[in-house]
mmCIF file of the N, C-alpha and C atoms, coordinates in Angstrom:
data_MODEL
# 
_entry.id   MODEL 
# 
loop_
_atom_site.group_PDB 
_atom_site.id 
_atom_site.type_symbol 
_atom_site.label_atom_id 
_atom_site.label_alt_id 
_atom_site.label_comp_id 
_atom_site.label_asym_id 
_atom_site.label_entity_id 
_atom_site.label_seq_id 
_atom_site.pdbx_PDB_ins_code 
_atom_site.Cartn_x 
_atom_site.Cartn_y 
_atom_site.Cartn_z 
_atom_site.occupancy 
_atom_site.B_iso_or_equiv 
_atom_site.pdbx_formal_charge 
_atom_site.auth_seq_id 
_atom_site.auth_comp_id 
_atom_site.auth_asym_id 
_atom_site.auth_atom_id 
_atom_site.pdbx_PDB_model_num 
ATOM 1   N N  . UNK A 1 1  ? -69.190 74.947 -112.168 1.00 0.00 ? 1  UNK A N  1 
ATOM 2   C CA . UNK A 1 1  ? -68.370 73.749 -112.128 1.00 0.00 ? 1  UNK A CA 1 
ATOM 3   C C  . UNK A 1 1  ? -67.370 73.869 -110.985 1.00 0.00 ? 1  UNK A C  1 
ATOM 4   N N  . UNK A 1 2  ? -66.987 72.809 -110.321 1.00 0.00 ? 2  UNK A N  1 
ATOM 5   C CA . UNK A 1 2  ? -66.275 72.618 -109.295 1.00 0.00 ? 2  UNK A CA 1 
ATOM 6   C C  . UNK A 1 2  ? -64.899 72.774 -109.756 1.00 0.00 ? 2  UNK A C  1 
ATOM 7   N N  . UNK A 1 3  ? -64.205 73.393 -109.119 1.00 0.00 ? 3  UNK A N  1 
ATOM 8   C CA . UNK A 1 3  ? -62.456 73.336 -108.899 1.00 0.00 ? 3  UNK A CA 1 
ATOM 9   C C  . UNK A 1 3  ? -61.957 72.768 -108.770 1.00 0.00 ? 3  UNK A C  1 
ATOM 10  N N  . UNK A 1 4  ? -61.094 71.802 -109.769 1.00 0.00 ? 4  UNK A N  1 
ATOM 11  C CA . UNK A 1 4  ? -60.178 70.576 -109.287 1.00 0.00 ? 4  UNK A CA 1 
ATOM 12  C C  . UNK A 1 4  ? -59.340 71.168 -108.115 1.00 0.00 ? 4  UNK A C  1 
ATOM 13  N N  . UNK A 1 5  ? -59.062 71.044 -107.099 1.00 0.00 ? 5  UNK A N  1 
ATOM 14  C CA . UNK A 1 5  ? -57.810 71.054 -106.179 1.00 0.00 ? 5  UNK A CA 1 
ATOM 15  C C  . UNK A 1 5  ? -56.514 70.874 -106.377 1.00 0.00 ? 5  UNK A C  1 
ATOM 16  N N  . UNK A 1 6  ? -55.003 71.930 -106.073 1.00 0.00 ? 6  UNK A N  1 
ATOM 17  C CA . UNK A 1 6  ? -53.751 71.779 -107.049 1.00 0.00 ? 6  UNK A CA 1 
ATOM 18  C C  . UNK A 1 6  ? -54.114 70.625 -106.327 1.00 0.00 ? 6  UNK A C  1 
ATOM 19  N N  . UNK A 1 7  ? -52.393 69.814 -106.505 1.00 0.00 ? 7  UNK A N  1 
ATOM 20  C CA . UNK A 1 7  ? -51.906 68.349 -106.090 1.00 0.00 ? 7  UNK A CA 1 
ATOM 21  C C  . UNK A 1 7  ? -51.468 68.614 -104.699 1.00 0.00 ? 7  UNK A C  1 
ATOM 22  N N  . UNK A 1 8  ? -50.911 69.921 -104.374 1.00 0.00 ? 8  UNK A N  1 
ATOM 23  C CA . UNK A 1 8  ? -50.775 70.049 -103.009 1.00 0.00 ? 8  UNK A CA 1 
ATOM 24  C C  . UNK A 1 8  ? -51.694 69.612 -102.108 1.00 0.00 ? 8  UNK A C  1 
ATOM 25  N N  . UNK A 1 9  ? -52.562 70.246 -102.306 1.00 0.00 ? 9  UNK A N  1 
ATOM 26  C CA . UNK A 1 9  ? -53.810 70.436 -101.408 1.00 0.00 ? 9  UNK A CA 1 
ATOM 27  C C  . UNK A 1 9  ? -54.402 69.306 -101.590 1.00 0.00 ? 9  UNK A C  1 
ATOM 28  N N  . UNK A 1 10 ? -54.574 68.371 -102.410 1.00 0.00 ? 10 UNK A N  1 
ATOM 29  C CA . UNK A 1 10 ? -55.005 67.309 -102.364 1.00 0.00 ? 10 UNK A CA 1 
ATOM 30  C C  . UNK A 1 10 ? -53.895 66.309 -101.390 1.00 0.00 ? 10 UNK A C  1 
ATOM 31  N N  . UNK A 1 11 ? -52.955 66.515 -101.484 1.00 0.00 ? 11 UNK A N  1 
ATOM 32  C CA . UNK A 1 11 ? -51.581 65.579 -100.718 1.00 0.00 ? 11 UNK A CA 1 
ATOM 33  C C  . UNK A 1 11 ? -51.957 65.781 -99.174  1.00 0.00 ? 11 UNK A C  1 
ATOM 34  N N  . UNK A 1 12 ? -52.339 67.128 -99.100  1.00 0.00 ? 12 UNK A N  1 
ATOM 35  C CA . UNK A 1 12 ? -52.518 67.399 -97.278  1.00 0.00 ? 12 UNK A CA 1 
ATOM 36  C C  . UNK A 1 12 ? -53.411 66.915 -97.147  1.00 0.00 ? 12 UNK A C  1 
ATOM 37  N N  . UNK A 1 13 ? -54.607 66.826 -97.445  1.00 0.00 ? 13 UNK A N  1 
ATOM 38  C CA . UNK A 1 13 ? -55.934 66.304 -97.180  1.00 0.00 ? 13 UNK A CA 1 
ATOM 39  C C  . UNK A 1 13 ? -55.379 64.801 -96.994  1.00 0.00 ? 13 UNK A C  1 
ATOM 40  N N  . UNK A 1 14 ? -55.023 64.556 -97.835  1.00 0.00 ? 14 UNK A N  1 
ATOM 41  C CA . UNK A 1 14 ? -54.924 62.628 -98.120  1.00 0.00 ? 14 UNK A CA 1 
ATOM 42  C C  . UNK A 1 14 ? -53.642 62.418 -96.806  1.00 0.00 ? 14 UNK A C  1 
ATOM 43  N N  . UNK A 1 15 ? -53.160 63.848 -95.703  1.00 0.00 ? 15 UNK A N  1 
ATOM 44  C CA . UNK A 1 15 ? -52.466 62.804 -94.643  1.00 0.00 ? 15 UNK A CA 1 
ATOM 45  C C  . UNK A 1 15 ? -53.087 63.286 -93.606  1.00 0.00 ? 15 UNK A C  1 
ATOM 46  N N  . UNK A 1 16 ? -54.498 63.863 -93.687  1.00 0.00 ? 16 UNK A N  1 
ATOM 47  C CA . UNK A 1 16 ? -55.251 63.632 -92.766  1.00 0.00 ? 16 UNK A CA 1 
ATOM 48  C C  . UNK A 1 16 ? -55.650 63.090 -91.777  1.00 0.00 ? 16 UNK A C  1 
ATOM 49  N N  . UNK A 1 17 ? -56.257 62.484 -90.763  1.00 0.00 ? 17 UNK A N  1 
ATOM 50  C CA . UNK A 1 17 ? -56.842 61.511 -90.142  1.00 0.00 ? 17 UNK A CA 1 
ATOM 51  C C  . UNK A 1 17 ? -58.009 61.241 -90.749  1.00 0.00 ? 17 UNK A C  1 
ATOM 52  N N  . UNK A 1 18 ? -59.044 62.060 -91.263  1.00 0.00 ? 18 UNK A N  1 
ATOM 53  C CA . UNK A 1 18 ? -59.876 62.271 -92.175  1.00 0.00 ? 18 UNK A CA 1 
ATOM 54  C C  . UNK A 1 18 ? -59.815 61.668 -93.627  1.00 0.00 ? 18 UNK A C  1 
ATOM 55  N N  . UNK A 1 19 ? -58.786 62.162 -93.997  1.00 0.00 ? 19 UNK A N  1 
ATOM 56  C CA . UNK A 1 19 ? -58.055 61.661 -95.274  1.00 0.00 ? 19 UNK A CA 1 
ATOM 57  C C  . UNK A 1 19 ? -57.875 60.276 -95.196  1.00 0.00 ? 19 UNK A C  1 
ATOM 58  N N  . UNK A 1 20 ? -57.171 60.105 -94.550  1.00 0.00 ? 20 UNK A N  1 
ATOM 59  C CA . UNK A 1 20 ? -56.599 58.719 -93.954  1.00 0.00 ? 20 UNK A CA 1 
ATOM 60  C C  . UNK A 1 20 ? -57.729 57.527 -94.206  1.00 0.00 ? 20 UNK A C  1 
ATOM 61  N N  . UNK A 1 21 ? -58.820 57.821 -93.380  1.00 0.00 ? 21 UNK A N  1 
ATOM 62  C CA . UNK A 1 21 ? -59.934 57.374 -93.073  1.00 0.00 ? 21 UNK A CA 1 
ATOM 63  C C  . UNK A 1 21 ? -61.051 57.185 -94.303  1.00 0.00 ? 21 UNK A C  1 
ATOM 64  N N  . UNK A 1 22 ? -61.025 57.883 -95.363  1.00 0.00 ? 22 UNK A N  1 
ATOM 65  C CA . UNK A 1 22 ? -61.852 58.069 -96.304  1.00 0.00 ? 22 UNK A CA 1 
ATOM 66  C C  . UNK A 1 22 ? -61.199 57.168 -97.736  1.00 0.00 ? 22 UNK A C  1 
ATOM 67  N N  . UNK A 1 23 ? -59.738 57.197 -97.405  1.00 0.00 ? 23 UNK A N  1 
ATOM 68  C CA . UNK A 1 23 ? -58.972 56.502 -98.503  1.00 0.00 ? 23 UNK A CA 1 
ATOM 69  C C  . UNK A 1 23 ? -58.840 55.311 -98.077  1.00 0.00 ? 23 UNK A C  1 
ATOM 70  N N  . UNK A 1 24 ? -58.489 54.652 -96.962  1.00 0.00 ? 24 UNK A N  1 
ATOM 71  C CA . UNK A 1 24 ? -59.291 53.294 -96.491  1.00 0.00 ? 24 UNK A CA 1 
ATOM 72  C C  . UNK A 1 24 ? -60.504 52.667 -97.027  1.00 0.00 ? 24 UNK A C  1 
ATOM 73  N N  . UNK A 1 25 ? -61.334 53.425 -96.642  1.00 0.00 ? 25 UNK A N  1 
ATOM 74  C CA . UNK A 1 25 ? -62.836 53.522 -97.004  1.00 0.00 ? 25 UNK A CA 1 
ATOM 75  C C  . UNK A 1 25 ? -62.914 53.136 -98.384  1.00 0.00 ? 25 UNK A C  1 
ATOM 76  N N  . UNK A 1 26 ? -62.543 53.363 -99.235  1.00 0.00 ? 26 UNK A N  1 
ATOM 77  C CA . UNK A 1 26 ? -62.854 54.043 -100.745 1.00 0.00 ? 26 UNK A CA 1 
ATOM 78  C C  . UNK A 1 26 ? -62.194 52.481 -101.180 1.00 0.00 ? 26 UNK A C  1 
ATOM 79  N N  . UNK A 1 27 ? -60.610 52.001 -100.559 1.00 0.00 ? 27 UNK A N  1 
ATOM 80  C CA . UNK A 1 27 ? -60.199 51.303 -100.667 1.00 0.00 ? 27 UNK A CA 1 
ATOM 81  C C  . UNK A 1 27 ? -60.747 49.343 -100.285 1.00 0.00 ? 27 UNK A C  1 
ATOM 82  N N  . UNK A 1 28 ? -61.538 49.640 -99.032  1.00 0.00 ? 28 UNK A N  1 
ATOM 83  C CA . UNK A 1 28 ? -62.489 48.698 -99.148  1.00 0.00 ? 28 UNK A CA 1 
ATOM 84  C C  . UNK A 1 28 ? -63.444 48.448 -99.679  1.00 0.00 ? 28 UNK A C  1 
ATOM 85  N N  . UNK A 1 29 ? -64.441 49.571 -100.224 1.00 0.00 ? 29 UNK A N  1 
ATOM 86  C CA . UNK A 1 29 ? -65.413 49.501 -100.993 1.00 0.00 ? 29 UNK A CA 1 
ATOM 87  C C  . UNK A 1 29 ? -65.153 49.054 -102.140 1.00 0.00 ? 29 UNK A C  1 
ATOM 88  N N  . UNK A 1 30 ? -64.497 49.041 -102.837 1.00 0.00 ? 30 UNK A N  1 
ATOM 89  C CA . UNK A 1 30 ? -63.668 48.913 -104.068 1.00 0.00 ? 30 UNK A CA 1 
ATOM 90  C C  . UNK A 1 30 ? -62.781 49.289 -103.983 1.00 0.00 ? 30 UNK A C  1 
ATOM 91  N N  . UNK A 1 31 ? -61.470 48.778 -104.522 1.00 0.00 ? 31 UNK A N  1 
ATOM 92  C CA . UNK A 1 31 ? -60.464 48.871 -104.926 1.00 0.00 ? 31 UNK A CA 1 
ATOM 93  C C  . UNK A 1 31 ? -59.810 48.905 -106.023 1.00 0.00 ? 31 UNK A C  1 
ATOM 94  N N  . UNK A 1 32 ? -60.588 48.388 -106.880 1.00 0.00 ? 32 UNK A N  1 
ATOM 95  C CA . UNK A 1 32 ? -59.912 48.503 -108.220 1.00 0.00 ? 32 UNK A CA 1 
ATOM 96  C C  . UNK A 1 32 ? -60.991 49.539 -109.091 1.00 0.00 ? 32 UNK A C  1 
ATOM 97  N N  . UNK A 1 33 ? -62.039 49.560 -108.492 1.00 0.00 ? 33 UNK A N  1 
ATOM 98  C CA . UNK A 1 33 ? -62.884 51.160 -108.839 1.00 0.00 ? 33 UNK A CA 1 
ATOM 99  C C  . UNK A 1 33 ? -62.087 52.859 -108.598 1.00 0.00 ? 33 UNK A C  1 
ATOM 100 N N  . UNK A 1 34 ? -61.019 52.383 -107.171 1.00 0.00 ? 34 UNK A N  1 
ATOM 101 C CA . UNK A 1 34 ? -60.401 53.418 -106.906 1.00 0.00 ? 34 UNK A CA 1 
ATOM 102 C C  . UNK A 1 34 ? -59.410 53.799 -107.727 1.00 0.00 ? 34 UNK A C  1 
ATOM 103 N N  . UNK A 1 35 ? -58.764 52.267 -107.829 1.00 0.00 ? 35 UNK A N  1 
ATOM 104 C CA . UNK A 1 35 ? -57.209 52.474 -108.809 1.00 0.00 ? 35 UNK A CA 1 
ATOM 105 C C  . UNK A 1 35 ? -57.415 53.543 -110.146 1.00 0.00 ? 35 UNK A C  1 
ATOM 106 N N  . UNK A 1 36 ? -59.138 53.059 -110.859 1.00 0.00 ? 36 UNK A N  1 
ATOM 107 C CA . UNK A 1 36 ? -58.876 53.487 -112.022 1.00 0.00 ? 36 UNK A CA 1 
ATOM 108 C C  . UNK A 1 36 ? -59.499 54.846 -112.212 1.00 0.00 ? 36 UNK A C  1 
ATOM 109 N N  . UNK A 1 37 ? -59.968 55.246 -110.996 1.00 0.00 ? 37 UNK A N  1 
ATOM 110 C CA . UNK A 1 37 ? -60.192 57.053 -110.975 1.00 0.00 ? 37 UNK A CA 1 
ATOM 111 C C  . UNK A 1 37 ? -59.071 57.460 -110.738 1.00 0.00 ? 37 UNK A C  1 
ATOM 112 N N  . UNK A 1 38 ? -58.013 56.926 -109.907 1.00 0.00 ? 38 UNK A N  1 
ATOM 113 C CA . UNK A 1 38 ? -56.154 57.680 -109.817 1.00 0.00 ? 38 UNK A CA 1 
ATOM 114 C C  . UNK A 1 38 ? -55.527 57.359 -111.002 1.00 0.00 ? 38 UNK A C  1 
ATOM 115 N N  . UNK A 1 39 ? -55.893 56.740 -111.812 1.00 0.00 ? 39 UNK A N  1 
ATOM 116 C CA . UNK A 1 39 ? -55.563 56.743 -113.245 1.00 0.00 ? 39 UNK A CA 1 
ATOM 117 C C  . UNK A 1 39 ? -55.783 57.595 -114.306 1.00 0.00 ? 39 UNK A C  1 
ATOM 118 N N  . UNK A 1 40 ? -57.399 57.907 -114.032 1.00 0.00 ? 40 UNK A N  1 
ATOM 119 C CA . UNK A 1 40 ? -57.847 58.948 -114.960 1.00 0.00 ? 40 UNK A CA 1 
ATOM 120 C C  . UNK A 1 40 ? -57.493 60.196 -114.573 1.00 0.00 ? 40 UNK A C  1 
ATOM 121 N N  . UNK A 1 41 ? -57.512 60.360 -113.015 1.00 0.00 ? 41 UNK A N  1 
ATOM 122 C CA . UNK A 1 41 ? -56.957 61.926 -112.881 1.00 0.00 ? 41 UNK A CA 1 
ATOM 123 C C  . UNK A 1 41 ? -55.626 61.939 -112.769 1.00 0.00 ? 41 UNK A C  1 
ATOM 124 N N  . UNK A 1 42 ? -55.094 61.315 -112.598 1.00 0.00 ? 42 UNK A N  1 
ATOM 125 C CA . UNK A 1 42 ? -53.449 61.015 -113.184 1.00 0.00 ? 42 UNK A CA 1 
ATOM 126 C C  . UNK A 1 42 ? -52.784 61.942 -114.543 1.00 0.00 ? 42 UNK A C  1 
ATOM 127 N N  . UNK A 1 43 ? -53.805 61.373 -115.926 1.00 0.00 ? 43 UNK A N  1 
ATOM 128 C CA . UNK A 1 43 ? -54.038 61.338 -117.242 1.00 0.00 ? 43 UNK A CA 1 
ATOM 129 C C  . UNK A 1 43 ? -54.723 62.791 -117.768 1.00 0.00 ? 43 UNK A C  1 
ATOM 130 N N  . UNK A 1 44 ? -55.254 63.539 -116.540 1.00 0.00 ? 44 UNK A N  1 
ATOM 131 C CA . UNK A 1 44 ? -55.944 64.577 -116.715 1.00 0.00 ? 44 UNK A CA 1 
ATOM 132 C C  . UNK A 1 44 ? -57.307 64.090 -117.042 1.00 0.00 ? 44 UNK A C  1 
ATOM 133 N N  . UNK A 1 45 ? -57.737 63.255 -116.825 1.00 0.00 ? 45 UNK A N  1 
ATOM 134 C CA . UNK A 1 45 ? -59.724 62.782 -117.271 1.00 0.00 ? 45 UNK A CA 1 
ATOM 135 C C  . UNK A 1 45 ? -60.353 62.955 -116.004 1.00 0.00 ? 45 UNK A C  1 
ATOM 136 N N  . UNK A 1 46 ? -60.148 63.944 -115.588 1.00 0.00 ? 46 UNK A N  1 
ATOM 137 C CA . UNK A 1 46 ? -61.435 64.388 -114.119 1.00 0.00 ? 46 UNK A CA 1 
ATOM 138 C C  . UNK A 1 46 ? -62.745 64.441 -114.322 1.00 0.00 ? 46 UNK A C  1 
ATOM 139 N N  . UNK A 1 47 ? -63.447 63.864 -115.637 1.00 0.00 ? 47 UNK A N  1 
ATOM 140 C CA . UNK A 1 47 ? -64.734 63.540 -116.029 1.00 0.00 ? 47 UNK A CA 1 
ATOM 141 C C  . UNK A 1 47 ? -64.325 62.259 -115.428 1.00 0.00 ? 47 UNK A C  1 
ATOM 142 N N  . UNK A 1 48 ? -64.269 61.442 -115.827 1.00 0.00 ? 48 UNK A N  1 
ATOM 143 C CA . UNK A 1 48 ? -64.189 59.802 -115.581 1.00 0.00 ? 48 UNK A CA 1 
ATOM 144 C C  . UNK A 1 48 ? -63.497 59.567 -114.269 1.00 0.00 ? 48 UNK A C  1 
ATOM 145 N N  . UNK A 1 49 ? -62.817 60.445 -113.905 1.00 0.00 ? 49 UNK A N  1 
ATOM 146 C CA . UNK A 1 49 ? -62.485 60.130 -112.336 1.00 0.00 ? 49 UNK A CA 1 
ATOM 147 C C  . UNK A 1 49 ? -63.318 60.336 -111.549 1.00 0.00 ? 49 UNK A C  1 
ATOM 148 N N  . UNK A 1 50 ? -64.024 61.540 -111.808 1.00 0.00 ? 50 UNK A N  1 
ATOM 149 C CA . UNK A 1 50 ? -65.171 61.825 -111.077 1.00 0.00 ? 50 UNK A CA 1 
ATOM 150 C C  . UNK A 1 50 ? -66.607 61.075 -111.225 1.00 0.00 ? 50 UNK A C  1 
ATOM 151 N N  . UNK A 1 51 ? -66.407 60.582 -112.453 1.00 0.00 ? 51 UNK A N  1 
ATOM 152 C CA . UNK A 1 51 ? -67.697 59.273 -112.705 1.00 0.00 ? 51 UNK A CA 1 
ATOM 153 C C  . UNK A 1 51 ? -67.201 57.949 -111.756 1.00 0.00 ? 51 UNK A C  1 
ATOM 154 N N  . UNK A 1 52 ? -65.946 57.911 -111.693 1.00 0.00 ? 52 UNK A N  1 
ATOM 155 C CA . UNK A 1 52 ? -65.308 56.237 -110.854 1.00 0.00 ? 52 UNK A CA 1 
ATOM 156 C C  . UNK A 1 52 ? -66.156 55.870 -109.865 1.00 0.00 ? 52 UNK A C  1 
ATOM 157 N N  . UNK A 1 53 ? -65.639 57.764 -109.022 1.00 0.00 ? 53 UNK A N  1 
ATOM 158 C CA . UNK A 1 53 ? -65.697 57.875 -107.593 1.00 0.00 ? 53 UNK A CA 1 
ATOM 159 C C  . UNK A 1 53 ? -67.080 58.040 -107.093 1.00 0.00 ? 53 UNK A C  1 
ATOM 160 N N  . UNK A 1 54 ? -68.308 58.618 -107.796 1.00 0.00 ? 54 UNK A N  1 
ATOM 161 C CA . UNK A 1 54 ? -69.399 59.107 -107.686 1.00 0.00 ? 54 UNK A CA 1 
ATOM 162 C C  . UNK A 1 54 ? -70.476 58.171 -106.912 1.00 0.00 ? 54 UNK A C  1 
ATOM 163 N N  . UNK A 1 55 ? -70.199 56.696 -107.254 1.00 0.00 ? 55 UNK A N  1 
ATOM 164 C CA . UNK A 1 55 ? -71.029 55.827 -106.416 1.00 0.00 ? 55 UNK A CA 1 
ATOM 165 C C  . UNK A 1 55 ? -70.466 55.411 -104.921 1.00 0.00 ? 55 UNK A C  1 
ATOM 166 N N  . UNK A 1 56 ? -68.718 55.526 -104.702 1.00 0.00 ? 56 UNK A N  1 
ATOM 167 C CA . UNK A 1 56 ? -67.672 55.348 -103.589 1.00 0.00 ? 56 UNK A CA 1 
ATOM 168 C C  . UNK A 1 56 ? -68.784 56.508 -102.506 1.00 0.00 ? 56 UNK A C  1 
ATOM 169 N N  . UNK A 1 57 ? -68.532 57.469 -103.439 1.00 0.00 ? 57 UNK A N  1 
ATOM 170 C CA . UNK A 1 57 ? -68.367 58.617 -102.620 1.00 0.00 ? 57 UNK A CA 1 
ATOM 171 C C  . UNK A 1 57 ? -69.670 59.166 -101.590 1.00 0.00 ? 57 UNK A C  1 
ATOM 172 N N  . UNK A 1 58 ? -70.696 58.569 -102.249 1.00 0.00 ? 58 UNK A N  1 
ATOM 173 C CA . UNK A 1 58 ? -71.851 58.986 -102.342 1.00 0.00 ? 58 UNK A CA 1 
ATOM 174 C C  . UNK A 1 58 ? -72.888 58.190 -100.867 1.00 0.00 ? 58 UNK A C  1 
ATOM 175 N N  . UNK A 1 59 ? -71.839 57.343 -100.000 1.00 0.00 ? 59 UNK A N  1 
ATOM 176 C CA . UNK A 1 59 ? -72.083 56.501 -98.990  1.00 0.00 ? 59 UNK A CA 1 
ATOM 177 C C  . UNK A 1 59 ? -72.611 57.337 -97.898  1.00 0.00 ? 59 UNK A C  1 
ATOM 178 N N  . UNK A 1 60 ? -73.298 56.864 -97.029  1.00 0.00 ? 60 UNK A N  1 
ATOM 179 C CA . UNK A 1 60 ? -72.886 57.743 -95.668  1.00 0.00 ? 60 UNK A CA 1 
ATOM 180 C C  . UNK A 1 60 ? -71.544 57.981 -94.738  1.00 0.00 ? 60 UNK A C  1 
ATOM 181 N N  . UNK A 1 61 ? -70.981 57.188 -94.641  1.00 0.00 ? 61 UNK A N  1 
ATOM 182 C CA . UNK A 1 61 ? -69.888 57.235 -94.331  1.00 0.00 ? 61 UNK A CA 1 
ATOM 183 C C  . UNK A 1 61 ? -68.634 58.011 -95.100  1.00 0.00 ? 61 UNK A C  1 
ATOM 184 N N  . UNK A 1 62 ? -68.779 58.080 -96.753  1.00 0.00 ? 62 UNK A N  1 
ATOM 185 C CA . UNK A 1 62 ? -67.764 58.549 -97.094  1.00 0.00 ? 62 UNK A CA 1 
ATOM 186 C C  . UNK A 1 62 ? -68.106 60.278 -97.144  1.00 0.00 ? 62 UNK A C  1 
ATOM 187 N N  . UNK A 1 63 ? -69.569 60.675 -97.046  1.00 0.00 ? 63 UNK A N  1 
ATOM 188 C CA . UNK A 1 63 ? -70.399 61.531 -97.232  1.00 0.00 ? 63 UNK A CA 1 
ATOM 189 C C  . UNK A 1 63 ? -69.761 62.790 -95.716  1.00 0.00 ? 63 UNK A C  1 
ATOM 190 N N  . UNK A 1 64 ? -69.882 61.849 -94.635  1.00 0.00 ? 64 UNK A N  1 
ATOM 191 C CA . UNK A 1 64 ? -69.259 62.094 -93.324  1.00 0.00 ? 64 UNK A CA 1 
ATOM 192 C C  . UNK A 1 64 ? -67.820 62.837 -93.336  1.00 0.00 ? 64 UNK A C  1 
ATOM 193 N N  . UNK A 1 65 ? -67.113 61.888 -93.811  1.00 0.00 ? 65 UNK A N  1 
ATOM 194 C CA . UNK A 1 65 ? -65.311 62.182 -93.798  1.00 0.00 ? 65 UNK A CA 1 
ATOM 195 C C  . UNK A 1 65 ? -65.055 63.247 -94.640  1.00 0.00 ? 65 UNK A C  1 
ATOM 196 N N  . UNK A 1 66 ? -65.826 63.412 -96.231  1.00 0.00 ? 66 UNK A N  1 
ATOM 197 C CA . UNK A 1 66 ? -65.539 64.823 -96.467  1.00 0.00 ? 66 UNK A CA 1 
ATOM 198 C C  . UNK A 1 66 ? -66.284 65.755 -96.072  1.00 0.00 ? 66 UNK A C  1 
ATOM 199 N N  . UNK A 1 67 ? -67.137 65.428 -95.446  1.00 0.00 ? 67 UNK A N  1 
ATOM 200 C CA . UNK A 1 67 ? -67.499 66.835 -94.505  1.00 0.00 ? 67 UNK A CA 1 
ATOM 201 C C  . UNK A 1 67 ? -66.370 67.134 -93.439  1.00 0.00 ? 67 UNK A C  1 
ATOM 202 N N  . UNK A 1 68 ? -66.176 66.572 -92.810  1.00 0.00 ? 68 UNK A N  1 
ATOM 203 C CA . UNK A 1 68 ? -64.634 66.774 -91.858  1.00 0.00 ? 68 UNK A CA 1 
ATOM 204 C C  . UNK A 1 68 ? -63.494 67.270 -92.770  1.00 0.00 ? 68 UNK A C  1 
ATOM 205 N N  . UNK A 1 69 ? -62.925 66.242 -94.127  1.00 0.00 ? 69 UNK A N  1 
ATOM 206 C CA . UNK A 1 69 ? -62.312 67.170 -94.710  1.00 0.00 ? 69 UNK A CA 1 
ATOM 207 C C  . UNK A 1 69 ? -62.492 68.660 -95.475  1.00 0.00 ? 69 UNK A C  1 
ATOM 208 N N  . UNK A 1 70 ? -63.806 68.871 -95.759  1.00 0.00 ? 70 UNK A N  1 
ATOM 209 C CA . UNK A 1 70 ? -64.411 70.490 -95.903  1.00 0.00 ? 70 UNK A CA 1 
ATOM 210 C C  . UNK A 1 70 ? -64.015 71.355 -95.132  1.00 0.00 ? 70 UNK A C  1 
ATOM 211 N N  . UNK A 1 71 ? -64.277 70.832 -93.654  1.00 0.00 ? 71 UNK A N  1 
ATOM 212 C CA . UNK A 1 71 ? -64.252 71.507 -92.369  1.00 0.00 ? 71 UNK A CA 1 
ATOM 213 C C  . UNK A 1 71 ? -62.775 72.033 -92.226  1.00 0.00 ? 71 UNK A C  1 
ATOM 214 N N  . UNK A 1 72 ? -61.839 71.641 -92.533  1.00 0.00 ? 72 UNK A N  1 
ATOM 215 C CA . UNK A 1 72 ? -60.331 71.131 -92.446  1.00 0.00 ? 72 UNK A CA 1 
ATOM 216 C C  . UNK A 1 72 ? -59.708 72.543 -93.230  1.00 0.00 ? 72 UNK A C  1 
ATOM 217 N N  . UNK A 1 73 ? -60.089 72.885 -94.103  1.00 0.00 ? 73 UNK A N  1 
ATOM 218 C CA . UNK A 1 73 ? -59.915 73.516 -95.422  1.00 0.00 ? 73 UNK A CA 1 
ATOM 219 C C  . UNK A 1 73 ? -60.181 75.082 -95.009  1.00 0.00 ? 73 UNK A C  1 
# 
């Protein structure tokens, strides 16, 4: 099973250019798909956040940006 990331490390990523770019992204694709995965992992439900995000994420484009943010890390 994957490692949630503290909140730090998630904060640096997200002021990325990368970051930047992927939360845009996520934000046009849906937006209110996004709101309610920052809700659930908010709440501690990183099952259902990670179900929100799974079709967002799964683009070529968004597929791209976290490879750059991988790279970053």
């Amino acid at each position: 099973m994957q490692q949630i990331p503290q909140i730090g490390e998630l904060i640096r990523m997200a002021q990325t250019p990368a970051g930047q770019q992927l939360i845009a992204l996520l934000q046009k694709q849906d937006g209110p798909k996004l709101q309610k995965a920052i809700t659930y992992a908010v709440s501690g439900d990183y099952i259902h956040a990670k179900a929100a995000l799974s079709d967002l994420l799964s683009t070529p484009e968004a597929q791209a940006l976290l490879k750059k943010l991988e790279e970053q890390t």
